[in-house]
C-alpha positions, -999 to 999 in steps of 0.1 A, spaced: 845 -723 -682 822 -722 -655 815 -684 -661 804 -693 -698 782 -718 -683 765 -695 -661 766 -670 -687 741 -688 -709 717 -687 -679 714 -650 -690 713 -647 -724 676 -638 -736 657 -638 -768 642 -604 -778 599 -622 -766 618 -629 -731 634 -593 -730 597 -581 -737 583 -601 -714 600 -597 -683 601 -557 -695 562 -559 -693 560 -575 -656 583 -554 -648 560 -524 -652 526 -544 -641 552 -546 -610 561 -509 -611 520 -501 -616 506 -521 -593 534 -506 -565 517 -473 -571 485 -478 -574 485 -501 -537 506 -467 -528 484 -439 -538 449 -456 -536 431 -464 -505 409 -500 -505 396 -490 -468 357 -493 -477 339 -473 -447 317 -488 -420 282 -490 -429 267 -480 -399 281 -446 -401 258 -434 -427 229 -444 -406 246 -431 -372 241 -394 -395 206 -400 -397 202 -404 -364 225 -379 -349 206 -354 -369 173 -369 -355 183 -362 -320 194 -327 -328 163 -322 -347 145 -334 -316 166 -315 -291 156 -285 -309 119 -289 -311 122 -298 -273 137 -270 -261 111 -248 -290 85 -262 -267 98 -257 -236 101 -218 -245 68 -217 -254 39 -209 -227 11 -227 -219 -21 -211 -221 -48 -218 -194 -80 -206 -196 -110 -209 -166 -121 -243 -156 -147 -254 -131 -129 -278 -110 -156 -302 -101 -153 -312 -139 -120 -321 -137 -111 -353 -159 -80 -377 -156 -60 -359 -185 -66 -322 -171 -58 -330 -137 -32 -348 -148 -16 -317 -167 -22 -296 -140 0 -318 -119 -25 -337 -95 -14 -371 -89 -41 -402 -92 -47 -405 -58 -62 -373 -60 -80 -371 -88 -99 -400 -78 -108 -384 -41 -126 -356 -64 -144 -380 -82 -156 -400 -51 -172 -366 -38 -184 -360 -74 -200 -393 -70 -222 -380 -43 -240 -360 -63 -214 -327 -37 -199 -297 -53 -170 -277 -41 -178 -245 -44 -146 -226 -30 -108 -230 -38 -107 -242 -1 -130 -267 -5 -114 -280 -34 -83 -284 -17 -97 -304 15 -115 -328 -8 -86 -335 -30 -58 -330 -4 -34 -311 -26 -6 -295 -20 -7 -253 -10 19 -247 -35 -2 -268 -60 -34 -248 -53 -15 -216 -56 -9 -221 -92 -45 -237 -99 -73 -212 -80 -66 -183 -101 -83 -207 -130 -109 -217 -106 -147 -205 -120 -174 -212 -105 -209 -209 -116 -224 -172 -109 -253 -185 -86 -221 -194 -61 -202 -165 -62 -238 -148 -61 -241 -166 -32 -208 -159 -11 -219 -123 -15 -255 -126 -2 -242 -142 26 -216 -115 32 -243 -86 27 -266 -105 52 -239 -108 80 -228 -75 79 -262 -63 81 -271 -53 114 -305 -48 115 -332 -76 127 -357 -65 95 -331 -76 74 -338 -110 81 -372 -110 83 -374 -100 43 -380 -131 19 -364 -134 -9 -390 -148 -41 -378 -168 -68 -383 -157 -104 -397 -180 -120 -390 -178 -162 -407 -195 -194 -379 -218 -205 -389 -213 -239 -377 -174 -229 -346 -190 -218 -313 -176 -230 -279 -194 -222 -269 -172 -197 -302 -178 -175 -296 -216 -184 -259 -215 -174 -268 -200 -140 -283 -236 -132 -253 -256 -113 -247 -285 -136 -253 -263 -166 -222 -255 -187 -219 -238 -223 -225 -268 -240 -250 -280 -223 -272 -247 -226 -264 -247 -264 -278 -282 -262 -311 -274 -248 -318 -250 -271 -308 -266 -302 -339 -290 -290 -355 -265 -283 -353 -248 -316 -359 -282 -338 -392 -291 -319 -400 -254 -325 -406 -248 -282 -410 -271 -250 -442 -278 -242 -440 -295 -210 -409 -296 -184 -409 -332 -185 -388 -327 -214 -359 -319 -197 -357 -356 -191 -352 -361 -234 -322 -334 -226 -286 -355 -232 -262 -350 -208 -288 -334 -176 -290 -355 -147 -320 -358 -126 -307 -332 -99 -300 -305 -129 -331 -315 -141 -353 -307 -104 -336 -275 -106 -346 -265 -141 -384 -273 -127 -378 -249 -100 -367 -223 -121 -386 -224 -153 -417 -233 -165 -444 -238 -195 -462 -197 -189 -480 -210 -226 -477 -231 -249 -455 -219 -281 -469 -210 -318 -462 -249 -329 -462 -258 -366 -477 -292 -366 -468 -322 -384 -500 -337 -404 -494 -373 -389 -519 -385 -413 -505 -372 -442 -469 -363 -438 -440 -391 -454 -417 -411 -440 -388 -384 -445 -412 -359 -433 -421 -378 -400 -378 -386 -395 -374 -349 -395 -394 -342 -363 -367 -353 -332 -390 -376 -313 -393 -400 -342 -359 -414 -360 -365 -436 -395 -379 -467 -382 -409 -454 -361 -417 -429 -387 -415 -460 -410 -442 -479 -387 -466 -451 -382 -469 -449 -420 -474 -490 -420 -502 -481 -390 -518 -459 -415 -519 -486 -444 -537 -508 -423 -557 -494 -401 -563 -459 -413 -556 -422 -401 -548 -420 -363 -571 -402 -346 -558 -398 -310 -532 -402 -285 -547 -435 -279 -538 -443 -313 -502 -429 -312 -499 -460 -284 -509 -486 -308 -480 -478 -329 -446 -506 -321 -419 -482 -310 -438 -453 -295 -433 -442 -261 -464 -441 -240 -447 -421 -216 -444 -395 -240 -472 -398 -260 -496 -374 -246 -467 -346 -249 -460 -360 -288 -495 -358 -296 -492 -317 -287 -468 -314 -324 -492 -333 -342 -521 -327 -366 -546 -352 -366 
């Protein structure tokens, strides 16, 4: 009896039979895909951790390119020195700033030696900067004067004079220019790029118009050039010439050529260097060696 009971417990229609067939699979399914598939998502810092492990062997490879490659020097006049170069060449602050003090004083060092007692650098550091050490010709000119004169025995030796030559700076090249100490490459090319636009120097005091020469440089260009004649000038027709024209001519920029053709407007051709003064903007000091490029 109670087996009948029970029995009925487990009798199912043909929709259960399907039914519990169909789970039975989802079951069966579901078992192999949670089996064979892997729901593990992957950290999402490790795609950025690539980049940047590639980075730093990128960079470890460029830095050790550079490290196999040589650095070129190339000749320096130390008492030019600035804070990046001495820098690179392994001076510390200290003593970049003791060369600049002495610098300061209007002093040269003229020797390896002397560069080392004014700076106090190291011998080992002074080893591998002298052999880039260049000094200006005059210097190593003058070493060997010195060396021919003590080695010179005889008295009549001493007795001789040696004379200066003095040189038309509008004969100038760059090397007699460079021999002046002070005088670099650029600064040659610079004096005679002005030379060349005011078409030659009448007067020394135009050093002083020179960018970049200070007044000691400047003394020593006096004492080693000079004005033999005045140069074939082509002359600006003050009276005449336009605004444009006058802007072209390096003593006057836009706005004085601008007032000298206002001057004219009003009061009629200028005449003389008196004149030249009356104009607002116009140097007196330099008037008298303006007027020499101008036509009245």
């Amino acid at each position: 009896m109670p087996l009948k009971m029970n029995k009925k417990y487990f009798q199912f229609s043909n929709q259960q039979q399907k039914g519990i067939l169909c789970l039975f699979l989802i079951i069966v399914v579901l078992q192999f895909v949670l089996f064979f598939a892997d729901f593990q998502t992957a950290p999402e810092f490790d795609i950025q951790e690539q980049k940047w492990l590639s980075l730093n062997a990128r960079m470890d490879s460029l830095e050790s390119h550079q490290k196999k490659q040589t650095i070129k020097r190339y000749p320096f006049n130390p008492n030019f020195i600035t804070d990046y170069k001495g820098y690179k060449l392994g001076m510390s602050v200290v003593e970049i700033d003791r060369l600049f003090a002495f610098r300061k004083q209007n002093k040269y060092v003229n020797s390896a030696k002397e560069f080392q007692t004014v700076t106090g650098i190291s011998d080992s550091l002074l080893v591998t900067m002298a052999p880039y050490f260049k000094f200006p010709d005059w210097v190593n000119k003058k070493k060997l004067s010195k060396a021919v004169v003590f080695s010179n025995t005889n008295p009549e030796h001493f007795s001789k004079k040696t004379n200066i030559v003095v040189k038309d700076i509008n004969q100038a090249t760059q090397e007699d220019l460079i021999r002046i100490y002070g005088i670099g490459e650029a600064i040659s090319i610079r004096i005679l790029k002005f030379k060349e636009s005011l078409g030659g120097f009448v007067s020394m005091e135009q050093m002083n118009d020179v960018w970049g020469l200070s007044p000691e440089v400047v003394q020593q260009l006096k004492t080693n050039f000079k004005i033999s004649a005045l140069p074939n000038l082509k002359k600006i027709d003050v009276n005449n010439a336009t605004i444009k024209e006058l802007a072209q001519f390096p003593y006057f920029k836009y706005n004085l050529a601008r007032e000298i053709v206002i001057y004219r407007s009003m009061n009629g051709d200028i005449k003389n260097v008196g004149d030249l003064t009356k104009i607002k903007g116009m140097s007196n000091e330099n008037a008298n060696i303006i007027a020499l490029y101008l036509d009245f």
